[in-house]
Backbone as a ProteinNet text record, in pm:
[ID]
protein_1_A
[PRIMARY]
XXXXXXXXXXXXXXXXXXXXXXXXXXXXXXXXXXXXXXXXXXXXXXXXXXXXXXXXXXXXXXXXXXXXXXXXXXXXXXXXXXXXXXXXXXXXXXXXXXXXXXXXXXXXXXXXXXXXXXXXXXXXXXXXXXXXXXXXXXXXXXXXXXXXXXXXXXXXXXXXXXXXXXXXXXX
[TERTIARY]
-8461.3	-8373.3	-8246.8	-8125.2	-7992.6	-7943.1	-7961.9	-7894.8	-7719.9	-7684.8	-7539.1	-7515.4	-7474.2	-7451.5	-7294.1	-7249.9	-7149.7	-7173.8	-7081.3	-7088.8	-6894.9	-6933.3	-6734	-6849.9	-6735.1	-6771.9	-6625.8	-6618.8	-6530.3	-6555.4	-6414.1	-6410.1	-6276.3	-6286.5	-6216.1	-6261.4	-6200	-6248.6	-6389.7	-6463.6	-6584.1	-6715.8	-6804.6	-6870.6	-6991.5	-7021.4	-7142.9	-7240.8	-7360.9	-7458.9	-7400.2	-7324.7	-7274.3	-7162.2	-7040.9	-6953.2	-6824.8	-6694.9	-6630.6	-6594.9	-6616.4	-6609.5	-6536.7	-6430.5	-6396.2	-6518.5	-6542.8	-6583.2	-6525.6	-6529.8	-6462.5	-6499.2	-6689.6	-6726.9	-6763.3	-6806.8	-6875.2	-7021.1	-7100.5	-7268.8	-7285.4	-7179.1	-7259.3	-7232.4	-7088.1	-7080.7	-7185.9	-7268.3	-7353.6	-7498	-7546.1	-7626	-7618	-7487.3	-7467.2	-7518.1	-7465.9	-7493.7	-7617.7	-7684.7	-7830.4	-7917.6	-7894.2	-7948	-7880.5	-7772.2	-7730.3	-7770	-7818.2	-7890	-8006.8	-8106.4	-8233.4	-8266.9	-8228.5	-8175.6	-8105.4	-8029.3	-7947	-7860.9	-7825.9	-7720.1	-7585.6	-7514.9	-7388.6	-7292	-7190.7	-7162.4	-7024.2	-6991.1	-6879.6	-6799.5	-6702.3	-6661.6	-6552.9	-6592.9	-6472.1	-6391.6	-6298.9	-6132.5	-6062.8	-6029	-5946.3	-5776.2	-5735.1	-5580.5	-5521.4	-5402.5	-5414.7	-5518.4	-5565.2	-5661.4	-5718.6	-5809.8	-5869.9	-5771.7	-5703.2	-5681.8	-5756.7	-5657.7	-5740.4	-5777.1	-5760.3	-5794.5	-5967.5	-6064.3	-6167.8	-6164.9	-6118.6	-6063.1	-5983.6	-5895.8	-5820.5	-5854.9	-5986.3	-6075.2	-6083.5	-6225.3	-6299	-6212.5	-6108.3	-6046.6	-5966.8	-5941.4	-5935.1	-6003.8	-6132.9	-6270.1	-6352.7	-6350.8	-6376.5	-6275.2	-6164.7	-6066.7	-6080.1	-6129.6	-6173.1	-6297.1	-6372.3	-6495.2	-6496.7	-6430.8	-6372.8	-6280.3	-6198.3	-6112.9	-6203.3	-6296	-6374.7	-6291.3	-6193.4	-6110.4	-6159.4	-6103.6	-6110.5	-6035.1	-6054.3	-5951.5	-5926	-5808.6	-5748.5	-5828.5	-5881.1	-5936.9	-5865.7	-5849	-5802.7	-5792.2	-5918.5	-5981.5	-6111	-6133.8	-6228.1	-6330.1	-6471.2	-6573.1	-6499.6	-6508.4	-6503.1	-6671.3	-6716.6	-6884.6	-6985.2	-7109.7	-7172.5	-7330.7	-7318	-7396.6	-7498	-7450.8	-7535.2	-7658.8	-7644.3	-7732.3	-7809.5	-7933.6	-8075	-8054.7	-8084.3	-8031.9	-7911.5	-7829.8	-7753.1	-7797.6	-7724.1	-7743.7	-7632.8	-7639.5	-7509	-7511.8	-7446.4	-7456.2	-7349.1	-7353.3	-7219.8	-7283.8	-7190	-7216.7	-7208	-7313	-7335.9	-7145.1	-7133.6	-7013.3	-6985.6	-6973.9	-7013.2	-7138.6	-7279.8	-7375.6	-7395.7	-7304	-7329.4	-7272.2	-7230.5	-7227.4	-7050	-6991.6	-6810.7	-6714.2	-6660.6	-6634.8	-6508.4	-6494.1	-6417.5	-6523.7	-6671.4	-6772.1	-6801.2	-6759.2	-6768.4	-6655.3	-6573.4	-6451.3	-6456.1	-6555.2	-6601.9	-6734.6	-6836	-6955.9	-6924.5	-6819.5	-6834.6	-6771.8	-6700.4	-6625.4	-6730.2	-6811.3	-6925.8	-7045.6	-7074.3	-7174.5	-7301.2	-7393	-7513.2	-7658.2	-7625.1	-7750.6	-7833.8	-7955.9	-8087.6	-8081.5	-7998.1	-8001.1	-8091.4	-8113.8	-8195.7	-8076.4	-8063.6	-7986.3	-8048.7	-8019.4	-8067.5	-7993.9	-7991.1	-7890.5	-7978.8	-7807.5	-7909	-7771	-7795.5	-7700.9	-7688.6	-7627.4	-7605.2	-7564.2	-7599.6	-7568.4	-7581.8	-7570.3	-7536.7	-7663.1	-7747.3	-7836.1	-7857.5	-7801.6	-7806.1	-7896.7	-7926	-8019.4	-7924.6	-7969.7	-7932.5	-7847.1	-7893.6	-7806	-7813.7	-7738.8	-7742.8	-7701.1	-7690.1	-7651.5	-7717.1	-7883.6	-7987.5	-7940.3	-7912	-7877.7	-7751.8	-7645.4	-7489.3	-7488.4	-7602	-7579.3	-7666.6	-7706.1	-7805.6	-7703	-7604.3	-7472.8	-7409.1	-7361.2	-7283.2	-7318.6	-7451.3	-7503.7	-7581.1	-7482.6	-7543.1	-7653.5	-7756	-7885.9	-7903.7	-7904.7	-7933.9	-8081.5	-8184.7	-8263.5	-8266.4	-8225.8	-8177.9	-8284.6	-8287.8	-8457.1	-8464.7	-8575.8	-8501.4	-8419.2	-8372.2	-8291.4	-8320.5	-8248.3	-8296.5	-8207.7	-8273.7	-8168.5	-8172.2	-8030.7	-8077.6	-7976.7	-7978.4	-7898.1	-7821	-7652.8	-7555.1	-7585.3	-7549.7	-7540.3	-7692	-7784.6	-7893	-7862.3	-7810.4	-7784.8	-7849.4	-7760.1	-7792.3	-7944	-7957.7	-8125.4	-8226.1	-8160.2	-8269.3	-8279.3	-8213.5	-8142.9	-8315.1	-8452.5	-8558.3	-8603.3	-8593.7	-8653.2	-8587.3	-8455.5	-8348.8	-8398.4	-8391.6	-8430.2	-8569.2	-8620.6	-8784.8	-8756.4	-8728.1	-8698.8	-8649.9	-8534.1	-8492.7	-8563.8	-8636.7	-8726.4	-8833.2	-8855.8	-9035.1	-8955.1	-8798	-8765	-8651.2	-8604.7	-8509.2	-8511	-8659.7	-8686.4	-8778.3
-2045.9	-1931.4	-1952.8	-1903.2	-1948.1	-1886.7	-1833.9	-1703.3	-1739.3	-1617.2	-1618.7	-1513.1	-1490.4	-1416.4	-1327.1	-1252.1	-1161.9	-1068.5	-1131.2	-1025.9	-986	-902.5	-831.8	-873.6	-914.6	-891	-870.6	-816.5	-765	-920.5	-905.6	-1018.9	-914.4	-983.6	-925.3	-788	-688.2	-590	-508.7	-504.4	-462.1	-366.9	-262.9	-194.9	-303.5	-312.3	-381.3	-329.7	-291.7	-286.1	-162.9	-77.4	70.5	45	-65.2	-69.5	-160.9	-131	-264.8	-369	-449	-610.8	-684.7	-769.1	-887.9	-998.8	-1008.7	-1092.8	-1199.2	-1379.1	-1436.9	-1467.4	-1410.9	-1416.4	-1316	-1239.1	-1159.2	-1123.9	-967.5	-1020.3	-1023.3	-970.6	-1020.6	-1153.6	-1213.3	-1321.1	-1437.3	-1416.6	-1449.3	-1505.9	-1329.3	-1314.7	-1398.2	-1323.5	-1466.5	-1581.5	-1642.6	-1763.4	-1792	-1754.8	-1789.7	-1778.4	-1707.8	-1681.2	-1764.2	-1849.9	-1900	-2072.2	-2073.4	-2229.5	-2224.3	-2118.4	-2087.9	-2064.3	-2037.5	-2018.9	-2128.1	-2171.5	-2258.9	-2202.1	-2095.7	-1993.7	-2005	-1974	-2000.9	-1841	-1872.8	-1785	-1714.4	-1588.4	-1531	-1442.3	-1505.1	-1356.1	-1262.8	-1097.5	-1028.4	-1001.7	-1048.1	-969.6	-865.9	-792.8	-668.9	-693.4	-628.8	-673.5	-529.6	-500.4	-545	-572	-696.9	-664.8	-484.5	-479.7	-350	-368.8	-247.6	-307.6	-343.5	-441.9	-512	-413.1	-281.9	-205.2	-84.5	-117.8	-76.2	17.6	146.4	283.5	319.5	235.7	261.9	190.4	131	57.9	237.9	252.4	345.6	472.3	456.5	575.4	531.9	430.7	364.9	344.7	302.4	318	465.7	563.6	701	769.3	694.9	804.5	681.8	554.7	493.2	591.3	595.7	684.7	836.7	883.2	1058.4	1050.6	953.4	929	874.6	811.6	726.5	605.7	509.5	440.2	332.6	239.6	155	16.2	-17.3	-114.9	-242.6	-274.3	-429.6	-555.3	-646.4	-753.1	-898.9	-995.8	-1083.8	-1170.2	-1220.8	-1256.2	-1189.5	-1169.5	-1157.5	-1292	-1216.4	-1295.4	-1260.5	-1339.4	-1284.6	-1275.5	-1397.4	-1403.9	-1442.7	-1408.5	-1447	-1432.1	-1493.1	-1506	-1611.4	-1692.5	-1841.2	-1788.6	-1689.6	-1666.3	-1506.3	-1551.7	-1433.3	-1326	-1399.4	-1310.8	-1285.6	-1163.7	-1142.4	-1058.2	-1150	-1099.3	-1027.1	-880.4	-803.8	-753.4	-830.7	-798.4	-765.4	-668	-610.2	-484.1	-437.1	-393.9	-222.2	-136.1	7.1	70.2	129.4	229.2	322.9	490.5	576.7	608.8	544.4	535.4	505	479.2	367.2	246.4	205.3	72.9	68.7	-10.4	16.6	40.4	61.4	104.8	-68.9	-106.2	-232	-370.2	-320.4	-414.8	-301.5	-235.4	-139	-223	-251.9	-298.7	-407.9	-465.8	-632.6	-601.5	-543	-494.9	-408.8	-359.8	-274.3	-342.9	-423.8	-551.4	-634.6	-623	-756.4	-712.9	-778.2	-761.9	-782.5	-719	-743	-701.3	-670.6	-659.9	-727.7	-727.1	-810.6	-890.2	-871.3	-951.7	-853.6	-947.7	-864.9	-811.8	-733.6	-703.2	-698.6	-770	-799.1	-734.9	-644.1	-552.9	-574.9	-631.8	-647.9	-617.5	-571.7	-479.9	-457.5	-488.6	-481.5	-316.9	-332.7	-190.5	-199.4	-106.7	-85.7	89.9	105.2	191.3	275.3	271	424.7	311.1	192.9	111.1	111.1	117.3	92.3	225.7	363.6	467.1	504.7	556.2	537.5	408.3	341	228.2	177.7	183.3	172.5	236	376	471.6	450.7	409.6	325.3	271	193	50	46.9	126.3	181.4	194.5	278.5	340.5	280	153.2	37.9	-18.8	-65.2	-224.6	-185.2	-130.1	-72.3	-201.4	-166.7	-270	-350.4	-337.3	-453.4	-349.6	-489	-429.2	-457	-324.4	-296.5	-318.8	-415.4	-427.9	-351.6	-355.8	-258.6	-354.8	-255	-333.2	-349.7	-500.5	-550.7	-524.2	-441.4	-397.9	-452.4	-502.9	-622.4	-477.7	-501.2	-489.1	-546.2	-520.1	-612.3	-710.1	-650	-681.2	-820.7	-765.5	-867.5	-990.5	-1020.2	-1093.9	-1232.5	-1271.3	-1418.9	-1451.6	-1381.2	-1375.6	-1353.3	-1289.7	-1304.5	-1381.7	-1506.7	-1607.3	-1616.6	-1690	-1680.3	-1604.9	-1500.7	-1365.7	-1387.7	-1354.5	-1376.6	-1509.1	-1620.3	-1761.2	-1709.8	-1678.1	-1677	-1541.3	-1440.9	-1323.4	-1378.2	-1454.9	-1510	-1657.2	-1725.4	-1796.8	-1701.9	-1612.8	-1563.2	-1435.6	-1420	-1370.1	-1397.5	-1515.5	-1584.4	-1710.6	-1754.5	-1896.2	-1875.8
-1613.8	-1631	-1549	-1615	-1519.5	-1471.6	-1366.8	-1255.6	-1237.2	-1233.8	-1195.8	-1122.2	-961.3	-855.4	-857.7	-912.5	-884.3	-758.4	-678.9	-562.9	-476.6	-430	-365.4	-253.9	-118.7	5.7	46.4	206.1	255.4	425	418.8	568.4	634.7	821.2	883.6	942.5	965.2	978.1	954.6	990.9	939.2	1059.8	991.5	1070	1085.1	1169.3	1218.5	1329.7	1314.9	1416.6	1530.9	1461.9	1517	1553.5	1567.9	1600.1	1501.9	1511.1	1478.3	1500.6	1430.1	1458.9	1347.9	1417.8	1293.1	1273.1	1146.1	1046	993.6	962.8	891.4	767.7	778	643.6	600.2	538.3	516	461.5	491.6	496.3	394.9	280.2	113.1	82.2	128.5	116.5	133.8	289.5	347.5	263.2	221.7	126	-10.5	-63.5	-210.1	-165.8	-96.3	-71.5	-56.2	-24.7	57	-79.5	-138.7	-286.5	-379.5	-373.3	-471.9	-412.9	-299.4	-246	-307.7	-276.2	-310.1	-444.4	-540.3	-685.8	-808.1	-759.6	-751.3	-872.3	-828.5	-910.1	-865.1	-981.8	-1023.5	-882.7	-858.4	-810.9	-829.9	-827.6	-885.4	-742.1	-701	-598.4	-679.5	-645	-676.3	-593	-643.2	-578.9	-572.4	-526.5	-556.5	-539.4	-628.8	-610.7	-596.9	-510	-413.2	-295.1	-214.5	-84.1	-32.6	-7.7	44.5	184.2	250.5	385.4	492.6	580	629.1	782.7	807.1	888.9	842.9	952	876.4	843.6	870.5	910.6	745.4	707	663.3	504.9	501.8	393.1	377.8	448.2	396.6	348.5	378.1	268.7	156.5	140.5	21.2	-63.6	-56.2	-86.7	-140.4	-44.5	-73	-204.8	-199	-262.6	-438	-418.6	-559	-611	-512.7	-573.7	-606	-551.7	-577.8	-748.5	-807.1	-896.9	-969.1	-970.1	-1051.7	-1099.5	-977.1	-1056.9	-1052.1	-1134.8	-1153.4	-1128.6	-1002.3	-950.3	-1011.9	-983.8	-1039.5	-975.4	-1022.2	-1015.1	-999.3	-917.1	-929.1	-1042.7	-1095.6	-1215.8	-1249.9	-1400.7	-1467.2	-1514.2	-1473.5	-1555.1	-1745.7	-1872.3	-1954.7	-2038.1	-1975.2	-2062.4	-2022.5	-1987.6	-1909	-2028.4	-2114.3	-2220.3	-2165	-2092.3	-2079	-1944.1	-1915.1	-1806.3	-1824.9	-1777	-1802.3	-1690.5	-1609.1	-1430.2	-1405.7	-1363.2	-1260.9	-1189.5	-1066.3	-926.4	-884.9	-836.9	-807.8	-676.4	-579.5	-448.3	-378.7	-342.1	-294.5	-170.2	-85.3	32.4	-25.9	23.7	20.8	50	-58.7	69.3	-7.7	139.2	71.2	18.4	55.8	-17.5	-160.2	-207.3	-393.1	-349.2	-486.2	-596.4	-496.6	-458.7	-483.9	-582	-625.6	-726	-787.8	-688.4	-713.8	-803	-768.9	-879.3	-1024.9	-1020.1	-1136.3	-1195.8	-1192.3	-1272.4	-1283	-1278.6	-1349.8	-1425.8	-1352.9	-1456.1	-1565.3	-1597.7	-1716.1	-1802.3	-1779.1	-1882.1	-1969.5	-1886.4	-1964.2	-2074.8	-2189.1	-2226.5	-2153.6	-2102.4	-2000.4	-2112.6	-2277	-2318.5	-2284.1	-2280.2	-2252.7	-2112.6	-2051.1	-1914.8	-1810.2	-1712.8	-1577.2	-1447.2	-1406.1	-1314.4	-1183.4	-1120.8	-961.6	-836.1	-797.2	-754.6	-572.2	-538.4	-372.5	-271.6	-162.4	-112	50.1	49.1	251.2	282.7	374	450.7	611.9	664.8	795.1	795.5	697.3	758.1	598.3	541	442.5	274.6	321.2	248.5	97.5	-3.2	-152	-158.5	-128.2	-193.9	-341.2	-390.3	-501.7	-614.9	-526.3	-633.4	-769.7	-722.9	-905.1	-964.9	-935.4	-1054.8	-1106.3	-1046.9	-1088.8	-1165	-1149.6	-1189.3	-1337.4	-1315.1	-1450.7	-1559.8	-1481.6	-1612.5	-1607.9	-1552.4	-1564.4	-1647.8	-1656.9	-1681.7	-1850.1	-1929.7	-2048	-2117.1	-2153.8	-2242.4	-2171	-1987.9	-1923.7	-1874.3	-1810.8	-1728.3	-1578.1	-1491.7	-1344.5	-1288.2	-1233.4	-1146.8	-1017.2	-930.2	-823	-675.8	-647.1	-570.7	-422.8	-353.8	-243	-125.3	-90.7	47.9	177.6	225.7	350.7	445.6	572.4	681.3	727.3	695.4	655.1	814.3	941.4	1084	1069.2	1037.6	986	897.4	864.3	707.6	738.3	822.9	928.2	948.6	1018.4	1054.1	937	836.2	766.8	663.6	634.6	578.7	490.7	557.6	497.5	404.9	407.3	377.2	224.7	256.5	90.6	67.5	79.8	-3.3	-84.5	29.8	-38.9	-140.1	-134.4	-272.9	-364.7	-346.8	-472.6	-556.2	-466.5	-499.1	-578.9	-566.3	-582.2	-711.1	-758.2	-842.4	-994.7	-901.1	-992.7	-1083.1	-1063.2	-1069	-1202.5
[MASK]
+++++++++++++++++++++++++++++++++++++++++++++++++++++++++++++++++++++++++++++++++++++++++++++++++++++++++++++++++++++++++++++++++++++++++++++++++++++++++++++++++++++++++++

């Protein structure tokens, strides 16, 4: 089966383990990765155009005010087809407690009939959120499996944990 990993991560600025901290990578970034060694899945990053700012403070209301509008942000590039693969993996960081609304504007572009949706998600405490249920109304004729919630500040450490899930789900 041929997995392909779509995930947004955020670098620089970032909440971590109750406080702020610069980042050069980020924990979904992190995550993708570790799942796309273990998998040996294809990997997709999203972009937002313009950049989220790079002040953390000043994300999250950028962020809050995409999700209050229901908008739909500009993308660097688009996936256009992702026909050749059974699995996607959609990993992107909790905020606000859902989905971001900046991976909404690549998942709703795509045909996802009959595919599996692998929905796995960093956070800093508030776990998945609503994101299954998002992603439910995103991911029209796909099937949303449930989703894997890491602890973004964790990501590192739990490098095992993700290989072996995606081993024991993607393979």
């Amino acid at each position: 089966m041929k997995t392909l990993v779509i995930y947004f991560s955020r670098t620089g600025e970032n909440y971590v383990n109750g406080k702020t901290v610069f980042i050069e990578k980020g924990n979904t970034q992190l995550v993708a990765e570790f799942i796309g060694e273990a998998a040996g899945a294809d990997l997709f990053q999203i972009e937002r155009v313009p950049d989220y700012p790079e002040d953390y403070m000043e994300c999250t209301k950028v962020a809050r005010e995409e999700m209050k509008t229901n908008a739909r942000p500009e993308l660097r590039e688009y996936l256009k087809d992702v026909s050749e693969y059974e699995n996607i993996v959609a990993a992107f960081p909790c905020w606000w407690g859902n989905c971001p609304n900046v991976m909404l504007s690549q998942l709703e572009k795509l045909d996802l009939r009959g595919k599996k949706i692998f929905p796995v998600i960093t956070h800093e405490g508030s776990g998945a959120g609503k994101s299954e249920k998002t992603l439910k109304k995103a991911c029209k004729g796909a099937k949303v499996m449930k989703a894997l919630a890491i602890h973004g500040g964790e990501a590192v450490d739990s490098v095992e944990m993700i290989k072996a899930w995606a081993r024991a789900n993607l393979k």
